[in-house]
C-alpha positions in Angstrom: 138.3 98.9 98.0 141.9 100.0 97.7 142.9 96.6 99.3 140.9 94.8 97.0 142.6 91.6 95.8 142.7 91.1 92.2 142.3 88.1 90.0 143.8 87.8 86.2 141.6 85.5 84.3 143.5 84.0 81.7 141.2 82.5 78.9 142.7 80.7 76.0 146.1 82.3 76.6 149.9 80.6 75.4 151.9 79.0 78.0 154.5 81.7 77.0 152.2 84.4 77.6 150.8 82.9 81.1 155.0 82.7 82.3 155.5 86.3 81.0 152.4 87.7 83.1 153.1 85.2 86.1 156.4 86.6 86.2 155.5 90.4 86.3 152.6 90.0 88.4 152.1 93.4 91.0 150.9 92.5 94.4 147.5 91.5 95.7 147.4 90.3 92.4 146.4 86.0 91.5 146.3 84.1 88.1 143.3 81.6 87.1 144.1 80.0 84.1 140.6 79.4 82.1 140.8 77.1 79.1 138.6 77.0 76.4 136.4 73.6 77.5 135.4 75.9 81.0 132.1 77.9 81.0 133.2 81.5 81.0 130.3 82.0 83.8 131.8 80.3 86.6 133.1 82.0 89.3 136.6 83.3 89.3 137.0 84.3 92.8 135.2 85.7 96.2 132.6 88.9 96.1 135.7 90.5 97.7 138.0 89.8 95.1 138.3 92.1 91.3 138.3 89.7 88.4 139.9 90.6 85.2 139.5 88.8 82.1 142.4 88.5 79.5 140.9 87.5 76.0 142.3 87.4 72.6 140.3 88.6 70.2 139.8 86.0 68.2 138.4 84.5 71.5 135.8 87.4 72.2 134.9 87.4 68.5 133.7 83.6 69.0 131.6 84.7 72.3 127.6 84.9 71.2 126.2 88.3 72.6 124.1 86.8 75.1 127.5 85.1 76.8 128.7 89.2 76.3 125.5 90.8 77.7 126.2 88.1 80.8 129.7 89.4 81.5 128.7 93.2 81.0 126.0 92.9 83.5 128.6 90.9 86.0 130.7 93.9 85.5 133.2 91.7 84.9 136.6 93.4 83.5 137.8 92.4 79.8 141.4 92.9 78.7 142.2 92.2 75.4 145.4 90.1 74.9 147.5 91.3 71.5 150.4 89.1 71.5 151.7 90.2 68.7 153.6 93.4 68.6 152.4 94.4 65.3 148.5 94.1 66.0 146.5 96.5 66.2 143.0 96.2 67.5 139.9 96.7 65.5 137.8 99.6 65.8 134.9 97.6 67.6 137.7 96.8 70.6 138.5 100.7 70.7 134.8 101.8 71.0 133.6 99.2 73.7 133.0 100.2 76.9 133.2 96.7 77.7 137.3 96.6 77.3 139.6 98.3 80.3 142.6 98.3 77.5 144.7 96.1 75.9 147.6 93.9 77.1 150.8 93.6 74.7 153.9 91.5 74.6 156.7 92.3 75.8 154.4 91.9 79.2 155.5 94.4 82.2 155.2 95.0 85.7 153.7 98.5 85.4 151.4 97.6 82.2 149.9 94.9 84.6 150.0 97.4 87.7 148.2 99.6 85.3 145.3 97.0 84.4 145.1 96.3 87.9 144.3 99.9 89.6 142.4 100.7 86.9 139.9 97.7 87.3 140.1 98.6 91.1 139.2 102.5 90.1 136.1 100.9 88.0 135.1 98.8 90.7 134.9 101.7 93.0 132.9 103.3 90.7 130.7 100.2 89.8 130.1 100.2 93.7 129.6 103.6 93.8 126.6 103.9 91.4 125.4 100.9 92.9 125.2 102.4 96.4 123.7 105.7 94.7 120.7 103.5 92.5 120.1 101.5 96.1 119.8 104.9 97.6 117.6 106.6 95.0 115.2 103.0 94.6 114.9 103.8 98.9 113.9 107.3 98.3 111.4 106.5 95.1 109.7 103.7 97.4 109.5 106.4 100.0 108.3 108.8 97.6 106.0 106.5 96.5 104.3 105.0 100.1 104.4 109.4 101.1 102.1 109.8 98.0 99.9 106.7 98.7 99.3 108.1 101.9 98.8 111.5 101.0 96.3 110.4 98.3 95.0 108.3 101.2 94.2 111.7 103.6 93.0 113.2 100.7 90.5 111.5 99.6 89.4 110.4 102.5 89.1 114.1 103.9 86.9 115.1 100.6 85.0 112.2 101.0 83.9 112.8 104.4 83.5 116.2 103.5 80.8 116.2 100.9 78.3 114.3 103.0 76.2 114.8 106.5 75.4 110.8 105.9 76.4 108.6 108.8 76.3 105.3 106.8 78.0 107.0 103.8 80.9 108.3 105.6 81.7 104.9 106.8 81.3 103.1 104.3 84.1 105.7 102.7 85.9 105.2 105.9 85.9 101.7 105.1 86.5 101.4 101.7 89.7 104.0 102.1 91.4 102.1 104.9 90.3 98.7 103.2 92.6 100.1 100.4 95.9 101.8 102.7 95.5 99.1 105.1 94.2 96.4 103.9 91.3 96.1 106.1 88.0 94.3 105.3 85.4 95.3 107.9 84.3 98.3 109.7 82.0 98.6 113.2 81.5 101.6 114.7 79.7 103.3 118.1 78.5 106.3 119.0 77.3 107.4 122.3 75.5 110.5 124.3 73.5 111.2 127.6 69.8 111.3 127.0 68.8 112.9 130.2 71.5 110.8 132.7 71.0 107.6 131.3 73.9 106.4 128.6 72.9 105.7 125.0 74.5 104.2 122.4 74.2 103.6 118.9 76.1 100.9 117.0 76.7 100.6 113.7 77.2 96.9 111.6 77.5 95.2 108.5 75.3 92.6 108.0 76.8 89.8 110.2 74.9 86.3 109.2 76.0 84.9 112.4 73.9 85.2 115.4 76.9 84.2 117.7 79.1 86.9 115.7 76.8 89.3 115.8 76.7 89.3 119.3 80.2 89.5 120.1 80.5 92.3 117.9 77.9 94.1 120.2 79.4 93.2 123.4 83.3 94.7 122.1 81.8 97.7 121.3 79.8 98.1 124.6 82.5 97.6 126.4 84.7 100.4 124.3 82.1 102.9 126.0 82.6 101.3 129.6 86.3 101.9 128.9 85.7 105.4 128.0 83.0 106.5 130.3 83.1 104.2 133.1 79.6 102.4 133.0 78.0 100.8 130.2 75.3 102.2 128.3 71.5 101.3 129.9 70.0 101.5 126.3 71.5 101.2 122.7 70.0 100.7 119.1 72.0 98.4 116.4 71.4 100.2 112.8 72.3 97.6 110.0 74.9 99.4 107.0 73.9 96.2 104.7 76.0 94.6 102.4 78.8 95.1 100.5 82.7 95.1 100.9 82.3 95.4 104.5 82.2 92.5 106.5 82.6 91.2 110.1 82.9 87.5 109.5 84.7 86.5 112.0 84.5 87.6 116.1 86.5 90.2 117.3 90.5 90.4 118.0 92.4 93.0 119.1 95.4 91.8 117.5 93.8 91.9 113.8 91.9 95.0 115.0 93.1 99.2 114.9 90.1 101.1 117.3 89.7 105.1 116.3 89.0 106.8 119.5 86.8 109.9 118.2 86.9 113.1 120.1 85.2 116.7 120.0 87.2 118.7 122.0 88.9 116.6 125.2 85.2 114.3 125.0 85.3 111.0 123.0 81.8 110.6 122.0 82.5 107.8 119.8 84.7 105.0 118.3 85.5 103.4 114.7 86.8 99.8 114.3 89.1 98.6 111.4 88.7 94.8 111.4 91.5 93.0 109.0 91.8 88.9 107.9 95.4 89.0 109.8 97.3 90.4 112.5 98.5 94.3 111.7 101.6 95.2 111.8 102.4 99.0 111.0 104.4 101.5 111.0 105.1 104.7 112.5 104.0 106.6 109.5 101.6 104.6 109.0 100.3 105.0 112.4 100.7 109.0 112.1 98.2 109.1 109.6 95.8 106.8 110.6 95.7 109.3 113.8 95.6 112.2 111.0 92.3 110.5 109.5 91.2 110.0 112.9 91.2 113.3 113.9 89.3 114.6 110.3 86.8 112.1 110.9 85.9 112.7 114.6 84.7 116.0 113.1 82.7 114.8 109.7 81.3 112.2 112.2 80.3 115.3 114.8 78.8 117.1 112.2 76.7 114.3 111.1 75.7 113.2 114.3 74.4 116.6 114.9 72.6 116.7 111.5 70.8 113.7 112.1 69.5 114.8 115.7 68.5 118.3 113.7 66.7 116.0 110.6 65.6 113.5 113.7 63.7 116.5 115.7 62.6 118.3 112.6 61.0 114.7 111.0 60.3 112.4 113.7 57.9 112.9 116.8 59.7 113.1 120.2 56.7 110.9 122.4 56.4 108.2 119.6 59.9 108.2 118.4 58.0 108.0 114.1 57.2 110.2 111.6 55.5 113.5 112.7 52.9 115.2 110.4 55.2 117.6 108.6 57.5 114.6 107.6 54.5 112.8 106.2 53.0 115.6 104.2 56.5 115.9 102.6 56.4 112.0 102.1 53.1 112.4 100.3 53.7 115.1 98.2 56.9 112.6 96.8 55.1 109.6 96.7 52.1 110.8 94.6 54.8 112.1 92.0 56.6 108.6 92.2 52.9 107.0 91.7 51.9 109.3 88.6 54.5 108.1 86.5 54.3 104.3 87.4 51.0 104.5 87.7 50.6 102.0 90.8 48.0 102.0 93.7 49.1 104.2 96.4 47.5 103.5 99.9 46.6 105.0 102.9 45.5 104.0 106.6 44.3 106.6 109.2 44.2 105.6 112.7 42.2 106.9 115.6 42.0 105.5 118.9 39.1 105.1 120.7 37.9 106.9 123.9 41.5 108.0 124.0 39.9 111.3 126.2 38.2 109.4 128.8 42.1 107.1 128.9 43.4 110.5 130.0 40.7 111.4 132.0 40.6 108.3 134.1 44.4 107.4 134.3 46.1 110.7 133.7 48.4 112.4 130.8 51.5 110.2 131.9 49.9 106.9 131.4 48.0 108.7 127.4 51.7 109.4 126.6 52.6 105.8 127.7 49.9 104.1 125.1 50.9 106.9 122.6 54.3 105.0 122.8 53.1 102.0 122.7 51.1 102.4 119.7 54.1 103.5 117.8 56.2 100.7 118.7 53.5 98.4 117.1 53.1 100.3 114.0 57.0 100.3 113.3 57.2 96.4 114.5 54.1 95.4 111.7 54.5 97.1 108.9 56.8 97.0 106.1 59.9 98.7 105.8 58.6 100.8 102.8 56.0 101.5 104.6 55.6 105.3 106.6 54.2 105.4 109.8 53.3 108.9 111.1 51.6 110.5 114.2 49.2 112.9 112.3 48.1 114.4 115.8 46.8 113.7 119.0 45.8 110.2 119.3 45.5 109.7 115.9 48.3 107.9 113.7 48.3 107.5 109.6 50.4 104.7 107.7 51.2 105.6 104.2 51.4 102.1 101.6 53.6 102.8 98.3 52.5 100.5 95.7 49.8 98.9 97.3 46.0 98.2 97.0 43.1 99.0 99.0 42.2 95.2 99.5 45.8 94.6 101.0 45.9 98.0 102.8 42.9 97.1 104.6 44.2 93.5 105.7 47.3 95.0 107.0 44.6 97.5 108.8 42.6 94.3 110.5 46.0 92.9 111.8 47.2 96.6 113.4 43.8 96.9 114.9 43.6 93.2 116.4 47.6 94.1 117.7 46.5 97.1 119.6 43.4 95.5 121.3 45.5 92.4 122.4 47.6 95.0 123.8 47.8 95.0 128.0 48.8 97.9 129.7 49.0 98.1 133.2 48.8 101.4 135.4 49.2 101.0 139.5 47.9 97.7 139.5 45.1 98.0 137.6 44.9 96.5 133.4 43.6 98.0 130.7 43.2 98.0 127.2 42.5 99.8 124.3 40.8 99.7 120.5 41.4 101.9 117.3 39.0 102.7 114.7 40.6 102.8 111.5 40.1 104.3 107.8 41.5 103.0 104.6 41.9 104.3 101.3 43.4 103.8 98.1 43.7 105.8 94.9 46.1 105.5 91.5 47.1 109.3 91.7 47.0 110.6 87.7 48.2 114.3 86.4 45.3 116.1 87.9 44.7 113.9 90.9 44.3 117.0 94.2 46.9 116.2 96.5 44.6 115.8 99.5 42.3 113.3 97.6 44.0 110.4 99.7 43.8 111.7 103.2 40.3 113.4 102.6 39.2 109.4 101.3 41.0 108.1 104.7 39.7 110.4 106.7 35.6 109.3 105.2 36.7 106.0 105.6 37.5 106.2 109.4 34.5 108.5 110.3 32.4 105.7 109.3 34.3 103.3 111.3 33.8 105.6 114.4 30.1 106.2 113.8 29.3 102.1 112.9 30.6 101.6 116.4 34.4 101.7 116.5 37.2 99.1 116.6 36.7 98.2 113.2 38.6 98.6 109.8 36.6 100.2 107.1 37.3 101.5 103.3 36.3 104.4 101.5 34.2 102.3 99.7 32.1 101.5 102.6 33.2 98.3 103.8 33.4 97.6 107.4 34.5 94.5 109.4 33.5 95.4 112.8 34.6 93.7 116.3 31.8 94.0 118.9 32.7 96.9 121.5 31.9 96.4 125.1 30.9 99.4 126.4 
């Protein structure tokens, strides 16, 4: 900066005064003459170059303050010009920080010299605190993007934290990175040995598109290939619905961040971040996306295991439904829930028929076989508000929120006609099999007993079994029977 050249703006000055300062110029030191018909806001000289603006005051007092403002913030340097001996500037010249002094007549070589290295000395500063404001903007925006990620890892660590939910904790997973990131979809699969063979289950948004849908499946099958070498011989899709996560579009990897998740040195999992356009990030951005990762592999651990606690403790391991303690507790809520609305609550019991002799004739392997098979029709024909159950045995119940015994005992007709159009084949040989079943229906009230509904089912298929079996019948003692071969 000490080389800096200077410029001396002259702005409405005498020819006199222009010779005098011409003549006693210092080095590295120009003159611009600006008369009074030029626009003050042109351009002197290069960005390299100082500029220093002689005035009169009688010029600066004509200046508006938004033309003053302009050369303030252009920290352009004002002299002010007293060419006569005798003046004396006013007060408002002393106090303005806007002035670097004053110029008087007779002009000299070290007044100028003066005016010169002490516009270069306010330069240097001027560049100065502009390097230092540059510096601490750098640091605030760093400041800022540190706390934004912080934030980021913290809420998505207390998140995570407060739930054993699957779905939930990705769909905070989703929303969280959808906000750092600017992500806008989020797939996920999860995978584990049930005996030798692989399993996985996948986790979507609802994806219209059949086409989509399908790629979607195939990129995250073939994450699990990559990881464990073979892919996976069976694997369920579960649906997270709608909402702000969506998979519109197939899959890219260049638009695309995967989240390996590991327990230990095993990765039993992976997470997908879908975006609209390619991702580019950065390193810190990449450091704690790998923090998150790391937090989440465990939330997701934990819940996987919950679930497969909840799963045994609910869910019946040969039919893969409800088991009998689940659908006690399921009663006990739904009566509640049907007190206060005051709705029709229904239920179907399900026995099948000859299901000893089954055994008998064509072993335990091949009863546990229909057993399976039964539940797979259940859950494929009713509702999904409906709660299928294995109540014991052979026989199966079907609890029906908010609906009536007239519709209950439809649904009954078309579970029964499924399981006797059923064909199961055992070492060559085919075989069917019927079900009796019982339906009842009750509007629960204050002082309703809480086995009224089951004890009603259970009348109701008793005298479906003793009018002959394979037939639907009510507790009020209505039948529609289907002639049995026997």
């Amino acid at each position: 900066m000490n080389g800096s050249h200077a410029v001396f703006h002259l702005v409405d000055v005498s020819r006199d005064l222009k010779r005098e300062i011409e003549d006693n110029l210092p080095g590295d030191t120009a003159v611009n003459e600006v008369d009074g018909s030029n626009s003050l806001s042109t351009d002197g000289g290069s960005q390299s170059s100082i500029d220093v603006l002689f005035l009169s005051p009688g010029r600066w007092e004509k200046m508006d303050q938004e033309m003053r403002d302009w050369l303030e913030s252009r920290n352009q340097h004002l002299v002010l010009v007293l060419e006569d001996e005798q003046q004396k500037p006013e007060q408002e010249y002393s106090v303005s920080a806007s002035f670097l002094g004053y110029l008087r007549r007779p002009v000299t070589r070290n007044a100028l010299k003066s005016i010169r290295d002490k516009a270069r000395e306010v330069q240097e500063l001027y560049t100065d605190l502009h390097l230092m404001a540059k510096e601490i903007v750098l640091e605030r925006e760093l400041l800022t993007r540190k706390n934004a990620q912080l934030e980021f890892l913290n809420r998505i660590l207390t998140s995570t934290s407060q739930t054993l939910d699957l779905k939930e904790i990705l769909h905070q997973t989703s929303k969280e990175f959808g906000t750092l990131l600017g992500t806008t979809g989020l797939a996920a699969i999860f995978w584990n040995y049930d005996n030798e063979d692989l399993f996985a289950e996948i986790y979507l948004p609802e994806i219209k598109s059949l086409k989509t849908r399908q790629k979607w499946t195939g990129h995250l099958m073939e994450i699990v290939q990559r990881f464990e070498g073979s892919m996976p011989r069976h694997y369920h899709t579960v649906v997270m619905g709608e909402g702000e996560n969506t998979l519109s579009k197939p899959p890219s990897h260049a638009r695309q961040i995967m989240l390996p998740l590991q327990a230990g040195q095993k990765t039993f999992g992976a997470i997908i971040l879908d975006a609209k356009e390619i991702l580019n990030l950065g390193k810190d951005q990449v450091t704690i996306i790998n923090s998150a990762a790391r937090h989440l592999s465990l939330s997701l651990r934990n819940a996987l295991k919950y679930k497969a606690v909840k799963y045994e403790a609910e869910f019946d391991g040969l039919t893969c439904i409800n088991n009998r303690q689940h659908f006690d507790k399921k009663l006990r809520k739904e009566l509640k829930r049907h007190q206060r609305q005051g709705n029709s609550l229904s239920l179907i019991m399900l026995d099948l028929d000859h299901f000893k002799a089954l055994n008998d004739t064509y072993g335990h392997v091949t009863g546990d076989m229909v057993l399976r098979k039964i539940g797979e029709i259940l859950v494929d024909t009713v509702r999904e508000t409906d709660f299928p159950a294995r109540y014991g045995g052979e026989e199966f119940v079907i609890l029906l929120p908010e609906t009536t015994e007239e519709q209950a005992w439809l649904l009954g007709q078309r579970i029964r006609q499924k399981i006797g159009q059923t064909e199961f084949e055992v070492q060559g040989k085919k075989f069917s099999i019927t079900a009796s079943l019982g339906v009842a229906s009750i509007k629960p009230g204050p002082l309703t007993p809480k086995d009224t509904l089951v004890e009603q089912a259970d009348q109701a298929l008793y005298l479906s079994k003793f009018n002959g079996r394979n037939m639907v019948c009510t507790s009020a003692d209505v039948c529609m029977e289907q002639a049995v071969s026997n």
